[in-house]
N, C-alpha and C positions, 0 to 999 in steps of 0.2 A: 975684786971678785970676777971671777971668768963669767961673760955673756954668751961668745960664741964659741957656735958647737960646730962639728963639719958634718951633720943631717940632723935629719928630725927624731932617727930613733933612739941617737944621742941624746939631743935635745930633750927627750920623756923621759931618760933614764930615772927612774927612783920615782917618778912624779905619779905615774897611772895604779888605778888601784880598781875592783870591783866596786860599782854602786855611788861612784864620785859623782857629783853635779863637775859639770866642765860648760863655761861658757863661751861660746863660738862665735867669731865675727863674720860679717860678710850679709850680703842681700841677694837670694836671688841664685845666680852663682859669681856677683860681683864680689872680689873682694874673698872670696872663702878661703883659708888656711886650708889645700890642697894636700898639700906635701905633710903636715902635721894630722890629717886624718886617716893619708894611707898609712901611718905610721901604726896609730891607735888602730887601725882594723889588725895589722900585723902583730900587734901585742895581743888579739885574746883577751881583753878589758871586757867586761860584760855588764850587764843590767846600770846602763849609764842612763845619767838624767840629764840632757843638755837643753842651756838657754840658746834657743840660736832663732831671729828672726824665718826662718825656715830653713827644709830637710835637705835642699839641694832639690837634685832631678835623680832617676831613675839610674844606678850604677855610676854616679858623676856627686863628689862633694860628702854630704852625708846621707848620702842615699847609699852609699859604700855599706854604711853603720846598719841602716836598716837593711839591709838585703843579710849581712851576717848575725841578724838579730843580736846586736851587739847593745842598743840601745834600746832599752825599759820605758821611757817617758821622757817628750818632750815640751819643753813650755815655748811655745812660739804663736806667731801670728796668722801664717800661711801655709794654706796645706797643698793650696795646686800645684800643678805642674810634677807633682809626683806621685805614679800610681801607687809604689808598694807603700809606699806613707797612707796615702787613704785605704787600702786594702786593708793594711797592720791598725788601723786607726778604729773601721766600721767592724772591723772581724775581733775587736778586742782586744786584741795581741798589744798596741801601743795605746800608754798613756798618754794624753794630751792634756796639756792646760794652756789653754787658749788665751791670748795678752792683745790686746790692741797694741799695736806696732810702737807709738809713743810713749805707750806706758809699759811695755819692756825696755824699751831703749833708759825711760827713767829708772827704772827698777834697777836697773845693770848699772846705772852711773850713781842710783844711789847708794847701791853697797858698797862702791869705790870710794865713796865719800864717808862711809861712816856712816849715813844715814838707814835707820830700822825700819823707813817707812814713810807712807806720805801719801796726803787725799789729795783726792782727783773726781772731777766730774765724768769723765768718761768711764762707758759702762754697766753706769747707774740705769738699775732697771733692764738689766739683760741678765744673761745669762752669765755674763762675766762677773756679776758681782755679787753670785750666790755666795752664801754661807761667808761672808765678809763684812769686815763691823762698818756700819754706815754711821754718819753725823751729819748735822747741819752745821751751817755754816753762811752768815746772811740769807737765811732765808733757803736756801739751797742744797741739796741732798748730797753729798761725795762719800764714796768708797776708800776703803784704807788699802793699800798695797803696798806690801812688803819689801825690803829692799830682795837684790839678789848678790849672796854673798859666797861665790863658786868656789869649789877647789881646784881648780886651774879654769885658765885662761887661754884659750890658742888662737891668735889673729894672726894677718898677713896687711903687709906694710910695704909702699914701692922703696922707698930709700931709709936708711938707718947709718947713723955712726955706731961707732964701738960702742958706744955704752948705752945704744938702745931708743936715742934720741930720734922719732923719726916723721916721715912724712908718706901721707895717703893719698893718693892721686887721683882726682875728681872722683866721680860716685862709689870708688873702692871705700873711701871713707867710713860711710852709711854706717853700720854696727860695729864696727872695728873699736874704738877709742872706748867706748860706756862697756864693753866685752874685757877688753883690756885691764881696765881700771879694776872689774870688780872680784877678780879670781886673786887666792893665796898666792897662787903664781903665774906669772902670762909668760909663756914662748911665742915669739913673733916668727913669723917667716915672712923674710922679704926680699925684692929682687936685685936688690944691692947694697954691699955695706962700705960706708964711706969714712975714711977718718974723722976722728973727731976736731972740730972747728970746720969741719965742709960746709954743715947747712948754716943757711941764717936764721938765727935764733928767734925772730920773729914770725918763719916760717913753719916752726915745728910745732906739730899736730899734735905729740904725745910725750911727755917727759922721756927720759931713760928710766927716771924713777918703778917707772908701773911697770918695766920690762925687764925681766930676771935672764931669760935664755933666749936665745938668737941666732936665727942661722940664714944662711942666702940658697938660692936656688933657679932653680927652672919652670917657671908655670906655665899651664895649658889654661890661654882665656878661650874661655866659652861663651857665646851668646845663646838663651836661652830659645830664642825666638825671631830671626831674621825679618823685618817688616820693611819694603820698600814701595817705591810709589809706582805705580805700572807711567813705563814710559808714553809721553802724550807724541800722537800723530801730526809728523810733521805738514 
């Protein structure tokens, strides 16, 4: 089966539709499938629901999605750092369903797994665990949550062989792999693709299995936030 493609608009071909859940990797703007969402803004795809620990920043990531009101509803954790998200957010325009960071991360790894669901103590008694069936359990109150089970999947990966095999490099990691896992189909983008038998097999982060499409490219890392120490007087 063919993996790789030679871009990302390739790489969507047949995949993008109105109304899809699509779940997103990346933290922040570590780690985000760059190249596979300029793609998605240039398709025209509209009233989309994505899992993604947050929206990007402001014109950078999927703050692309929101400025082209391309995306309907997000389930994520974090709304700083980007204004039109909180604008779209309090002015009604976006839906949110707000996750504690962990328990998206599980949600996404547990649709990957086949799993429909699963308690948790966090949340309990917030606002996060409205209208959601509660049980005990020694004594102890937990929340049921859903797995999440996307129709695509788009992360970014630093290395990959042909068949999809790959590796995430230090805090790129963070939602990549449980994003991966839980979509019909995941396209990866990444910054190199390596024959197969290059990595060592005890090194790799993500099977080939979870990675249907593939492509390499160019990314633009962005720091969100520069913070250094002021220099001390000699």
């Amino acid at each position: 089966m063919k993996k790789i493609y030679d871009n990302a608009t390739e790489a969507l071909d047949g995949l993008l539709s109105d109304d899809m859940l699509i779940a997103a990797g990346g933290f922040g703007l570590c780690g985000i499938p760059e190249l596979l969402i300029d793609a998605i803004v240039a398709s025209g795809v509209k009233d989309l629901t994505f899992a993604s620990n947050n929206a990007g920043v402001d014109g950078f990531g999927l703050g692309k999605l929101l400025d082209t009101r391309q995306i309907r509803k997000m389930m994520s954790s974090y709304v700083g750092e980007n204004d039109e998200f909180m604008r779209q957010y309090l002015s009604g325009e976006l839906e949110i369903e707000f996750n504690p960071q962990g328990t998206l991360a599980e949600r996404m790894r547990a649709g990957g797994c086949g799993i429909p669901g699963f308690y948790t103590k966090t949340g309990v008694g917030t606002q996060v665990a409205e209208g959601k069936e509660h049980k005990e359990f020694r004594g102890e109150t937990y929340v049921l949550e859903e797995g999440i089970f996307a129709d695509l999947s788009i992360v970014k990966a630093w290395k990959a062989d042909e068949t999809g095999n790959c590796i995430f490099r230090k805090t790129a990691r963070n939602f990549n792999p449980p994003a991966a896992m839980c979509g019909k189909v995941c396209v990866m983008e990444v910054e190199e693709i390596v024959p197969v038998g290059s990595l060592e097999p005890d090194h790799i982060h993500l099977p080939g299995i979870y990675v249907h499409r593939l492509i390499q490219g160019e990314h633009e890392k962005r720091i969100e936030q520069r913070t250094v120490r002021q220099k001390e007087q000699a």
